[in-house]
VOGU-3710 file (C-alpha; in Angstrom, 3 decimals, decimal comma):
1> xxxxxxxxxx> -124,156/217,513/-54,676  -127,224/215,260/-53,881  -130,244/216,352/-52,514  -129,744/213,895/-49,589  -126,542/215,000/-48,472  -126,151/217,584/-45,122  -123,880/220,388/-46,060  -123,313/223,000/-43,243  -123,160/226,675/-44,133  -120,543/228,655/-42,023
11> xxxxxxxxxx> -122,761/231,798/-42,426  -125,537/229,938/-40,878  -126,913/231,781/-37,803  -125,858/230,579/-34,329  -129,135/228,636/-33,281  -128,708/226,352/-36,479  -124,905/225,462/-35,600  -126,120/224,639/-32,479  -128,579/222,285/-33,510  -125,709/220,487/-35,859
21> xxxxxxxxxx> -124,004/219,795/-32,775  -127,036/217,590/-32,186  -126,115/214,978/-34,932  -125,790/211,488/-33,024  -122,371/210,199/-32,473  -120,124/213,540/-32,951  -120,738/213,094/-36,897  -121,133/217,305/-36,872  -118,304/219,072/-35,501  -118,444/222,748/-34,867
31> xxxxxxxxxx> -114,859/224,566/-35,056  -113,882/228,180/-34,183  -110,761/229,446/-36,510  -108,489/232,217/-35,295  -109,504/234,838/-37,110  -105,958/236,005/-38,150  -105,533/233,316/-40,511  -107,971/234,303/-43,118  -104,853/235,228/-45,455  -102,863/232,044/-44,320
41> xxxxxxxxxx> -104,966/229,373/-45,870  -102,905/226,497/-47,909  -105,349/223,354/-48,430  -108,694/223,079/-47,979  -110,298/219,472/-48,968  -114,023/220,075/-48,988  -116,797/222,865/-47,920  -116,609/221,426/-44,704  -113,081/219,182/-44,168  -109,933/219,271/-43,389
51> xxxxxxxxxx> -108,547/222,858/-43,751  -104,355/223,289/-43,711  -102,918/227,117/-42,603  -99,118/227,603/-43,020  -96,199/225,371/-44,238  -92,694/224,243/-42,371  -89,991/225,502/-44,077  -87,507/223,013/-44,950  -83,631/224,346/-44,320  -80,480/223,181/-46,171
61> xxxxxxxxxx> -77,937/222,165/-43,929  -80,469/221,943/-40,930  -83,180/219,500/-39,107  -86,258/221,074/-38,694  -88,732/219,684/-36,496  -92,397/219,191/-36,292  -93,556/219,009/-33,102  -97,474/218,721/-32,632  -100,626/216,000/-32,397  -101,406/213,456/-34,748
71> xxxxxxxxxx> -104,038/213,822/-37,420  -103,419/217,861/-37,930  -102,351/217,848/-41,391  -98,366/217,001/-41,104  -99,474/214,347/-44,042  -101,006/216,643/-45,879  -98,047/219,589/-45,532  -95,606/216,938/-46,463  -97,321/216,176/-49,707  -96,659/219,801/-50,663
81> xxxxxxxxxx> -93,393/220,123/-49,498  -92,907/217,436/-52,064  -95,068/218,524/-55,114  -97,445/215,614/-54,941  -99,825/217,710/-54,066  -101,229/221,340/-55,160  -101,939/223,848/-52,754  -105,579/224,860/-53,832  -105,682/227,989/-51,214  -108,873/226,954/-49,761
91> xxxxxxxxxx> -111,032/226,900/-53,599  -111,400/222,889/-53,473  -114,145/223,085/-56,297  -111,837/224,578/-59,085  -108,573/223,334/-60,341  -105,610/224,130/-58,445  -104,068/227,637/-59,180  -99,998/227,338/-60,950  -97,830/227,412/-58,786  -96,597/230,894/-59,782
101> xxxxxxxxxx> -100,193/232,184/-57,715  -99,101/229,622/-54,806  -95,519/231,389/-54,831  -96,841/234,890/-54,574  -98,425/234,271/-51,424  -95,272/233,832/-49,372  -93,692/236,107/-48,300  -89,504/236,028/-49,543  -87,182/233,975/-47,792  -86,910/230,085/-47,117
111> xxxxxxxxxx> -90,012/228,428/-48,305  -90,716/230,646/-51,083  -87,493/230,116/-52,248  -87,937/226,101/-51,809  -91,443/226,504/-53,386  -89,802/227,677/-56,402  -87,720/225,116/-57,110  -90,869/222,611/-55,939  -92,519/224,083/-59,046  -89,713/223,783/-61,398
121> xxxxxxxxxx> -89,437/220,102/-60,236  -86,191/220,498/-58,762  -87,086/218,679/-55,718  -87,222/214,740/-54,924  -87,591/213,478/-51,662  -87,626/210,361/-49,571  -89,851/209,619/-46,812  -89,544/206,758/-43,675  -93,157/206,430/-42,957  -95,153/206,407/-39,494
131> xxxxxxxxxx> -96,391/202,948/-39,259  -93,508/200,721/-39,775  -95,155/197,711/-38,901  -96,447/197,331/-42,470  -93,821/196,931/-44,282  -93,451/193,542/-43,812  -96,867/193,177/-45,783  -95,181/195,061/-48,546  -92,360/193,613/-48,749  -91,539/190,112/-47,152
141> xxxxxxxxxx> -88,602/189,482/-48,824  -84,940/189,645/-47,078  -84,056/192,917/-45,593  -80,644/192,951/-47,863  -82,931/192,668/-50,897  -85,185/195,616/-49,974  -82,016/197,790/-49,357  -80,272/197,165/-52,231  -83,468/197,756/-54,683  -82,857/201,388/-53,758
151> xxxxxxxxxx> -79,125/201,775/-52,569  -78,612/204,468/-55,069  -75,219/205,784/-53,693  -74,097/202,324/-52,437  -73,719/203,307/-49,638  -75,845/200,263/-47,624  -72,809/198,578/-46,008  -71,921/201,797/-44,282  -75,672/203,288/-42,960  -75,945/199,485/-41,711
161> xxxxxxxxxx> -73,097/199,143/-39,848  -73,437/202,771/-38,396  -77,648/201,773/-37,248  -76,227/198,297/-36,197  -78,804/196,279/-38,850  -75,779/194,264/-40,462  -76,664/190,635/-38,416  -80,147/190,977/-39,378  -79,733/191,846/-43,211  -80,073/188,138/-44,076
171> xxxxxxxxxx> -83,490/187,551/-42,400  -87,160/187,811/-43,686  -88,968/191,452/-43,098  -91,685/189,559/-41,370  -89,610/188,167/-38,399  -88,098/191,381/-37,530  -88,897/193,117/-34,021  -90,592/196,443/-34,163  -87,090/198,241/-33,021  -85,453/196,164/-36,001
181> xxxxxxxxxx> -87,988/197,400/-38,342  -87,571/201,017/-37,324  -84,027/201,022/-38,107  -84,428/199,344/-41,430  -87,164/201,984/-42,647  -84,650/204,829/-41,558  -81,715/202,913/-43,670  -84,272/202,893/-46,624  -85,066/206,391/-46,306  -81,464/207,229/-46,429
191> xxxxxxxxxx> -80,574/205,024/-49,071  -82,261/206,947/-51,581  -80,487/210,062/-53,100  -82,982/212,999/-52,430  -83,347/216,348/-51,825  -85,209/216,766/-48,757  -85,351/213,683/-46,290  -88,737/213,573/-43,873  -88,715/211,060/-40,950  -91,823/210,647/-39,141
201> xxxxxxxxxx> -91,486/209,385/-35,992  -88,248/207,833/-35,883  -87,538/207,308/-32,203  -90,596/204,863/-31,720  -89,321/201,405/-30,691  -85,324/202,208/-30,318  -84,064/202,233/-26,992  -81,651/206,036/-25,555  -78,783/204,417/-27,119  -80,272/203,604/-30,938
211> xxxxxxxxxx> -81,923/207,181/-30,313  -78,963/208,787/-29,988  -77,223/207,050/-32,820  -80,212/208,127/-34,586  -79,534/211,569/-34,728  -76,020/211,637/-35,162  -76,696/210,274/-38,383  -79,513/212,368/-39,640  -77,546/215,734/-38,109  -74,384/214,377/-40,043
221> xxxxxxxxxx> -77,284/213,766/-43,196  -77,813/217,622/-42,901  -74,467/218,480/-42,605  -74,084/216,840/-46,350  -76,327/219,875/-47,324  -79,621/217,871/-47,511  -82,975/219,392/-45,889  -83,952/217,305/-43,364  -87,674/217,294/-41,563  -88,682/214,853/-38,344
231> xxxxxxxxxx> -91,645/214,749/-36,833  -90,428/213,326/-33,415  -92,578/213,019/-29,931  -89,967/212,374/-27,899  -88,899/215,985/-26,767  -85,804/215,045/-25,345  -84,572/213,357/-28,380  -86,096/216,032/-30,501  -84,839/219,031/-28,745  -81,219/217,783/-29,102
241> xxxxxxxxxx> -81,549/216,221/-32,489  -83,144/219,678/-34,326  -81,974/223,373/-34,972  -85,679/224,746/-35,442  -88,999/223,282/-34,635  -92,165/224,011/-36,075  -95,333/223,894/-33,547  -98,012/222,632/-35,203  -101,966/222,787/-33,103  -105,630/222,695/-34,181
251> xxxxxxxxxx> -108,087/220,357/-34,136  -107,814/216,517/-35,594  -110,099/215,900/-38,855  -110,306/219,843/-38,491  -107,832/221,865/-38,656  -104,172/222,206/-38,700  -101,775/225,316/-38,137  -98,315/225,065/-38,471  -96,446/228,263/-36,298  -93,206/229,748/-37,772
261> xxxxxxxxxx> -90,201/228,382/-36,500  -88,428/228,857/-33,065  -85,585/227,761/-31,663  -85,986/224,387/-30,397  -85,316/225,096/-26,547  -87,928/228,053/-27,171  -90,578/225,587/-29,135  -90,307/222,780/-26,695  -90,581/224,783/-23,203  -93,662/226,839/-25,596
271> xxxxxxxxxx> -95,455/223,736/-26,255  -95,325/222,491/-22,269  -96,418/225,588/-21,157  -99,097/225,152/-23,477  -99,647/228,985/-24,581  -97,826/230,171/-27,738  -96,816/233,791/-27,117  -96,094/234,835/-30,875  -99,680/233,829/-31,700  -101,771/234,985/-28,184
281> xxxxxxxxxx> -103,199/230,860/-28,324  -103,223/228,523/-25,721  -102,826/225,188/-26,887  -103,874/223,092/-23,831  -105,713/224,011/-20,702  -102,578/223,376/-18,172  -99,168/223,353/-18,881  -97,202/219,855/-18,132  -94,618/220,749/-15,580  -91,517/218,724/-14,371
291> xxxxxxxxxx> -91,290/218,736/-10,745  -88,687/218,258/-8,375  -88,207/214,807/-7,117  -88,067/214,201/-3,479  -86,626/210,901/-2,354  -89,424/208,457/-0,732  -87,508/205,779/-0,122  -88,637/206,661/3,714  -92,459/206,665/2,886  -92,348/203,640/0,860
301> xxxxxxxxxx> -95,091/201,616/1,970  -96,066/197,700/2,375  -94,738/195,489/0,449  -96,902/194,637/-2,637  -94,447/192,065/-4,707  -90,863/190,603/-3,635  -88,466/188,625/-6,355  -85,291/186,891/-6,248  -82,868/185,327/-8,280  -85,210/184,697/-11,228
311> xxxxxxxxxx> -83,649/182,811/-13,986  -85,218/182,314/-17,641  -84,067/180,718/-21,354  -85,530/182,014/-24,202  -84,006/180,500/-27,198  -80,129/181,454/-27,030  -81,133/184,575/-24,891  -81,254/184,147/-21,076  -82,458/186,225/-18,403  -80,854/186,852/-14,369
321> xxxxxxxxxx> -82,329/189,088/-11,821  -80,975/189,697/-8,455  -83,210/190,312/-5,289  -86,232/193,136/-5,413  -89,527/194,329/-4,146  -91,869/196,912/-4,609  -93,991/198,773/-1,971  -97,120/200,519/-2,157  -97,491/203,770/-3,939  -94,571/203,021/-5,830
331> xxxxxxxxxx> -94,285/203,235/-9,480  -91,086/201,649/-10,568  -89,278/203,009/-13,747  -87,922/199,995/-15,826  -85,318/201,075/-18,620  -82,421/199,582/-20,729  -81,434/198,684/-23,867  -83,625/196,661/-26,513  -83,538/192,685/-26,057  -81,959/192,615/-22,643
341> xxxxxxxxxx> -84,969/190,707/-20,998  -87,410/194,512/-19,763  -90,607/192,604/-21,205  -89,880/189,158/-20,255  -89,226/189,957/-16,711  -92,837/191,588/-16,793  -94,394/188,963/-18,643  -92,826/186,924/-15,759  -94,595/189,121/-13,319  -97,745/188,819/-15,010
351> xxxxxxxxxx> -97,730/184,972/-15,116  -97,337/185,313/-19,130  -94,653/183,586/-18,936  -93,308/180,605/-16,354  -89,529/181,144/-14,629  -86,713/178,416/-14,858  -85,739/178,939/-10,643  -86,001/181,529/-8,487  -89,060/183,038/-6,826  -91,835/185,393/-6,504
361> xxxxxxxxxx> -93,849/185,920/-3,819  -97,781/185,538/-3,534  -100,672/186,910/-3,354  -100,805/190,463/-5,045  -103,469/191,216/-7,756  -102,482/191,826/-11,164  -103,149/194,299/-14,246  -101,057/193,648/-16,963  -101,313/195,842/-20,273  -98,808/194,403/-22,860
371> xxxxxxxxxx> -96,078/195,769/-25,552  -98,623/194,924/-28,389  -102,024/195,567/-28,201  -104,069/193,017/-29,930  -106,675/195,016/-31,848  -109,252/191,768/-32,168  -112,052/192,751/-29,952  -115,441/193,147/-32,142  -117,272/196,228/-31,134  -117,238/199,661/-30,179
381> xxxxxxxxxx> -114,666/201,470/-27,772  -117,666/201,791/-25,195  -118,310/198,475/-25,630  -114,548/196,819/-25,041  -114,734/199,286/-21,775  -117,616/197,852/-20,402  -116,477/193,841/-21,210  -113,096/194,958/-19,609  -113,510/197,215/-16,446  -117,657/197,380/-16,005
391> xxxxxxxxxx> -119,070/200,810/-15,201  -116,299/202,257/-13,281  -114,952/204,414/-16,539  -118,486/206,249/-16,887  -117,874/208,722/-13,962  -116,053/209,292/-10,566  -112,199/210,414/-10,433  -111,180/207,727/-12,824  -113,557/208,970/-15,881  -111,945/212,791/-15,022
401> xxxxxxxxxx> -108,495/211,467/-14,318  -108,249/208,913/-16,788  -110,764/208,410/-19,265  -111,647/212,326/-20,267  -107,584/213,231/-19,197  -106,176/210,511/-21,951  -109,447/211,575/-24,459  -111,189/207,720/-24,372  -114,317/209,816/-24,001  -114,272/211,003/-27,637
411> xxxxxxxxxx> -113,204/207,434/-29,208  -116,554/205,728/-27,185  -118,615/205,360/-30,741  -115,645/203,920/-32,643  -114,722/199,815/-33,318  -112,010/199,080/-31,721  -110,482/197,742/-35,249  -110,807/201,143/-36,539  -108,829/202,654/-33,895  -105,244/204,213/-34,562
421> xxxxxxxxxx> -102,276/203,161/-33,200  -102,282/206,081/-30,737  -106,261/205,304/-29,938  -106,043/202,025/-28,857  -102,660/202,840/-26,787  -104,995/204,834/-24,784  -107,504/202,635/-23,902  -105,322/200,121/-23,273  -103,886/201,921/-20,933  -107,441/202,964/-19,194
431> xxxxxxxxxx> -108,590/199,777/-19,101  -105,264/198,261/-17,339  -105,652/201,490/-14,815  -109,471/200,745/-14,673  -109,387/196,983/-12,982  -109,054/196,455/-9,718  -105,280/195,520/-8,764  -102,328/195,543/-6,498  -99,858/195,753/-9,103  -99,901/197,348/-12,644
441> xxxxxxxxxx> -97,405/196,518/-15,106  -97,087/199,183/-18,613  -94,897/197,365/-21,020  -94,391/200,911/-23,589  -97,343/202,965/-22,713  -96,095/206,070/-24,376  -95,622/203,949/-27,899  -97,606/206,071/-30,661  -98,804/208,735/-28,500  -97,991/212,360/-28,996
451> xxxxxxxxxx> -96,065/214,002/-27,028  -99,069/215,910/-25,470  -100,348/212,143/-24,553  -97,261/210,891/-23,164  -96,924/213,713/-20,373  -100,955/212,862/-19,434  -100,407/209,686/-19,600  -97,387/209,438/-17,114  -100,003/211,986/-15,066  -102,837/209,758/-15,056
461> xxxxxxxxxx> -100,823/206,643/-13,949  -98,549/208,263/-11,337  -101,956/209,973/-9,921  -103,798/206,776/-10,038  -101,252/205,015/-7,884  -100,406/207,821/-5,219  -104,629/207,950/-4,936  -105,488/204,740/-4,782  -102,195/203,317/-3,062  -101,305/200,914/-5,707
471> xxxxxxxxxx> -97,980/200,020/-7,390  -96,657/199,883/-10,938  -93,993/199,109/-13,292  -93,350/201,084/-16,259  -91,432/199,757/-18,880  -90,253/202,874/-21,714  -87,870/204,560/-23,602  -89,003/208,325/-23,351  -86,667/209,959/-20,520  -89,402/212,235/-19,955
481> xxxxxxxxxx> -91,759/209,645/-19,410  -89,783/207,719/-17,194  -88,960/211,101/-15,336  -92,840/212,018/-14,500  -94,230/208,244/-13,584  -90,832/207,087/-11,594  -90,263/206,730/-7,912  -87,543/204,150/-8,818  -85,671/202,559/-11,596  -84,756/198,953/-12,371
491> xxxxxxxxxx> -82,145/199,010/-14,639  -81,441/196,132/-17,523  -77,917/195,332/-18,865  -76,251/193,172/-21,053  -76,122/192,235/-24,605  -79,327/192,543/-26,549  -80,746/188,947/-27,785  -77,577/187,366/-25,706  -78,168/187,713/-21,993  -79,498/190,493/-19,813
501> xxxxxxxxxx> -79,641/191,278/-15,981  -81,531/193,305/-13,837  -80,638/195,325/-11,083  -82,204/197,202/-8,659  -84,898/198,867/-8,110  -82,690/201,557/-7,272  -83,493/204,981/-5,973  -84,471/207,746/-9,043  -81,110/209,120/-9,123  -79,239/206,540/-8,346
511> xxxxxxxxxx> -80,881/204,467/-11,082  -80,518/207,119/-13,592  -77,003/207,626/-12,975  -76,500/204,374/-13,542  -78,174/204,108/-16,872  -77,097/206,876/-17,997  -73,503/206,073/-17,249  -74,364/202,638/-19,287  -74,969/204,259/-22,742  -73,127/207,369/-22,241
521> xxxxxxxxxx> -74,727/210,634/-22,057  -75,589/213,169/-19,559  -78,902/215,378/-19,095  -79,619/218,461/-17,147  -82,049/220,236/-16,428  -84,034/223,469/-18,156  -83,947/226,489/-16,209  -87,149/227,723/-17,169  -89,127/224,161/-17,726  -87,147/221,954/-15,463
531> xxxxxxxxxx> -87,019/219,330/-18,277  -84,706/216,933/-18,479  -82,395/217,947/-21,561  -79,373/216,164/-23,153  -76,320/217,740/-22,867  -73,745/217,991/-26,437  -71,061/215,431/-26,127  -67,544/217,437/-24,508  -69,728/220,626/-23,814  -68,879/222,373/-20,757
541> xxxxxxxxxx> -71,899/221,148/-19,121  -71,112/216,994/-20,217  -67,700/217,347/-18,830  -68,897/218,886/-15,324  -71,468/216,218/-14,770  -69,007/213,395/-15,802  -66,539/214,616/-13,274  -68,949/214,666/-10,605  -70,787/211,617/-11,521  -73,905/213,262/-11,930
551> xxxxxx> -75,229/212,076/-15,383  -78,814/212,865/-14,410  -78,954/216,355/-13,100  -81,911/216,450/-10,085  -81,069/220,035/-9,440  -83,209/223,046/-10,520
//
């Protein structure tokens, strides 16, 4: 190593550490390990990187899922699980050891067994990646022609029809929406004949309805005999697509541990609560807790915005609303399916985008944070928060509830073109909560944030509104989400690219039922967590809740 390079000794005596913690701009970060995982090393990259402890254990005939942050070594485990990568048990200066020594260390049963064949190269396996929004920069070609490159069981015309992609297979990648995309990457992934299928993330842009479809292809995948991993942040979606989940905590650019696994009702209500029991850790400082909903319809409070009969032509899609307001205080949900007219309606709102007839009324403030966040802004983080909201962010309620809550205050140093997809959701989202307003419209807030972020997120707006008196929209696909922000719900229906309509704001329940009812599935709620969870189609619980007409269970 050169002279001029830092290297920082873990046997170094506490005074020194501390004075590495005085490097400028967080370059030096100083990490305690549990000291029970001395043994349980897999992947260490440097003397002082990235260090991986534990594997997930991939299942035939099962969906395991991963459920943790971003940036903890899911990457990295997934490049073992596949053989492209060596475990080198935490010696990164020396070759890595054969896999026989990598074996040996696991104990017998699943993974060892998997392992084993890893090493015999018995294993393929196909991956849909995180960030489909690329692929059109690979690939630009038609959508059928990427499909059929690597349709190895021809079996394209079916996964199409069944993930509703067969009207689009004639266009170019590059004019595909992001929920389009999503569903092409997954019929790629599936496409391929493998061994052991890993989807990361494969709920982001689909509306309840493609969710749902979503799983009862990968469970029915599974039930083929493959091994199938997800790493999913939508907990509703993941606790009824998965048979076992995997935790996975640490610290990002750290550490990563990956727990063994639990059940998935066990893992999901574990990782709200925030304390893992198995392992004596606490994982987050509070746990995120679903409370009951009282109706408010009787403390609603001025009117902030009014609409009515709003009519707008996109191309061959058109847009209807009825009559609507919202009052101070009130955050209203906004859900339906993809293409029905959710973001033009706020776009409309936001004077993005003029009206054909109709009206809106005047006079209330706006702070608008859109679907896609342009990532164009030269400078740092700190910077693009002063430009945007002044020095509001750098203390007060809103740098506690907002800026340190949502984590902006470790990103401050970093350009903004350098940010993750997850990153610059956040401050987005702080700097559309930071300006002064009467109305806030979130088109997707919760895209590419962990599920950890999501539930803080839906915190830190619903606080800042009840606070400060103002109102919001919320436009997203997460139930969860939608059940922590929400006072109200206006609800979009139709065809997608066609026409769609929207109705309401109803009250919460009403407007879930109603949804709900719309793309056919029921939730109730956890007994211990009080989170919303899907019910199994025809269980006793589905039927129950049909009957009564309850498809979005407010009772705990």
């Amino acid at each position: 190593m050169n002279d001029d390079v830092c290297k920082i000794l873990e046997s170094a005596c506490p005074p020194c550490l501390i004075r590495a913690k005085l490097c400028p701009d967080d370059a030096v970060k100083i990490i305690n390990l549990p000291e029970e995982l001395d043994t349980d090393l897999i992947h260490q990259f440097s003397l002082n990187g990235f260090r991986l402890f534990r594997l997930p254990a991939p299942r035939k005939r099962q969906v395991v899922g991963i459920l943790g942050p971003n940036g903890i070594g899911k990457s990295t485990a997934i490049k073992h699980l596949s053989g492209s990568l060596r475990p080198n048990l935490g010696d990164w200066e020396s070759p890595p050891p054969d896999w026989q020594e990598v074996i040996e260390m696991f104990p017998r049963g699943e993974l060892r067994d998997y392992l084993g064949l890893v090493s015999e190269g018995g294993v393929t396996i196909s991956v849909k990646p995180q960030h489909i929004d690329k692929l059109p920069k690979v690939f630009d070609g038609e959508v059928r022609e990427l499909l059929q490159r690597i349709d190895d069981r021809n079996e394209l015309d079916m996964y199409a029809q069944q993930l509703g992609i067969t009207h689009i297979l004639g266009r170019k990648m590059g004019v595909l929406s992001g929920g389009e995309l999503q569903r092409v990457a997954i019929c790629a992934t599936l496409l391929k004949e493998a061994d052991v299928y890993f989807f990361d993330e494969p709920s982001s842009y689909l509306d309840i309805f493609e969710r749902m479809r979503m799983v009862l292809i990968l469970q029915a995948l599974a039930e083929k005999g493959k091994r199938v991993l997800v790493v999913e942040h939508d907990l509703a979606i993941l606790d009824v697509l998965c048979d076992l989940v995997h935790i996975v905590y640490g610290e990002k650019a750290g550490y990563g541990i990956f727990t063994p696994a639990r059940s998935t009702r066990t893992a999901v209500n574990a990782y709200l609560d925030g304390f893992l029991v198995e392992e004596n850790v606490r994982i987050r400082d509070k746990p995120i807790r679903f409370l009951k909903h009282y109706e408010r319809a009787s403390e609603k409070g001025n009117t902030v915005l009014e609409w009515g009969e709003l009519e707008k032509k996109l191309g061959d899609f058109s847009l209807t609303t009825g009559k609507g307001s919202v009052h101070r205080s009130e955050v209203v949900g906004v859900v339906g399916p993809n293409a029905t007219g959710k973001s033009t309606m706020i776009k409309i709102l936001a004077g993005e985008l003029d009206y054909d007839s109709g009206w809106i009324s005047e006079g209330a403030s706006i702070s608008y944070k859109p679907q896609h966040i342009p990532a164009d802004f030269e400078g740092s983080v700190q910077l693009w928060l002063d430009t945007e909201i002044g020095p509001k962010w750098r203390s007060g309620e809103f740098n506690v509830n907002v800026v340190r809550a949502l984590g902006v205050d470790q990103l401050l140093p970093k350009r903004v073109k350098k940010l993750s997809g997850g990153e610059r959701q956040a401050v987005a989202i702080t700097i559309c909560l930071g300006r002064e307003a009467d109305l806030y419209l979130f088109d997707e807030p919760s895209a590419h944030l962990d599920a950890n972020a999501r539930m803080v997120a839906a915190k830190s707006i619903r606080k800042t509104m009840e606070t400060n008196e103002k109102s919001a929209f919320v436009i997203d696909h997460d139930v969860y989400f939608i059940d922590i922000v929400s006072d109200s719900l206006l609800v979009f229906e139709g065809e997608g690219a066609v026409h769609g309509t929207a109705k309401g704001p109803f009250r919460l329940r009403e407007g879930m039922n109603r949804f709900l009812k719309g793309v056919n599935i029921t939730f109730r709620r956890d007994h211990d967590s009080k989170r919303p969870r899907i019910n199994k189609p025809e269980s006793r619980k589905d039927r129950e809740q049909r009957s009564a007409g309850d498809f979005y269970s407010f009772d705990h």
